[in-house]
N, C-alpha and C positions, 0 to 999 in steps of 0.2 A: 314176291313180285313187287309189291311197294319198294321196298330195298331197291332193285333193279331201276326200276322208274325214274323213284328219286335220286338216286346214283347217274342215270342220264340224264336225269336235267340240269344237275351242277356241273357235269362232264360239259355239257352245251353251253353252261352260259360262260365256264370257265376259259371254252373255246373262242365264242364271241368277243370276250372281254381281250383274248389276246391276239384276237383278228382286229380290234378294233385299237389296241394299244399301237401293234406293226403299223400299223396306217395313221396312227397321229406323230408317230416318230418319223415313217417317211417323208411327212408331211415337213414339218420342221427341219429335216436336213437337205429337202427341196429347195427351201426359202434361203436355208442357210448359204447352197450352192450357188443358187441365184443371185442374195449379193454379191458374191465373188465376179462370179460368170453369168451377167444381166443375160438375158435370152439363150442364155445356154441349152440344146437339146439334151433332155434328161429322159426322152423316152425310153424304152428297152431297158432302162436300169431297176432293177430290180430295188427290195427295201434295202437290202442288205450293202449293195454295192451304194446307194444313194449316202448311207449311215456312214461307209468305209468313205467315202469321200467327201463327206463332213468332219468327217473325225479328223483327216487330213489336213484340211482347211483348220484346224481346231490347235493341231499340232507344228503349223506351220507360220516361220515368224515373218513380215512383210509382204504387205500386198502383191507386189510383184510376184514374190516366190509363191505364195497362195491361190493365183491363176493359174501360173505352171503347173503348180504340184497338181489341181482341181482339173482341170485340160489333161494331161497326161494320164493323169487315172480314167479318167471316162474315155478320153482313147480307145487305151488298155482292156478296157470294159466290153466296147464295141467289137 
């Protein structure tokens, strides 16, 4: 029964710790988006979609084309 216990409570904090990691990563590729795309709606995106569209920004060479490509995806997204 101890076993069990202690077994959910690392289960728990391990969950926390990777509920709270998604969220400082969203977090970060928010900001990131944001410089690109100042007042950009980013609601409805998901972490994942937020992360894909940093990545992009990340992968992508001049401003110009960094808008586009960051605009188009969240389009895409919607």
């Amino acid at each position: 029964m101890t076993r069990i216990l202690a077994a959910a409570l690392i289960a728990s904090a391990a969950l926390t710790g990777a509920a709270s990691a998604l969220t400082s990563t969203s977090a970060v590729a928010q900001q990131q988006i944001e410089r690109v795309l100042p007042g950009a709606d980013l609601s409805g995106l998901s972490a994942s979609q937020l992360a894909a569209v940093a990545q992009e920004i990340d992968n992508t060479d001049g401003a110009a084309n960094k808008e586009a490509a960051a605009e188009a995806l969240i389009r895409a997204y919607r």
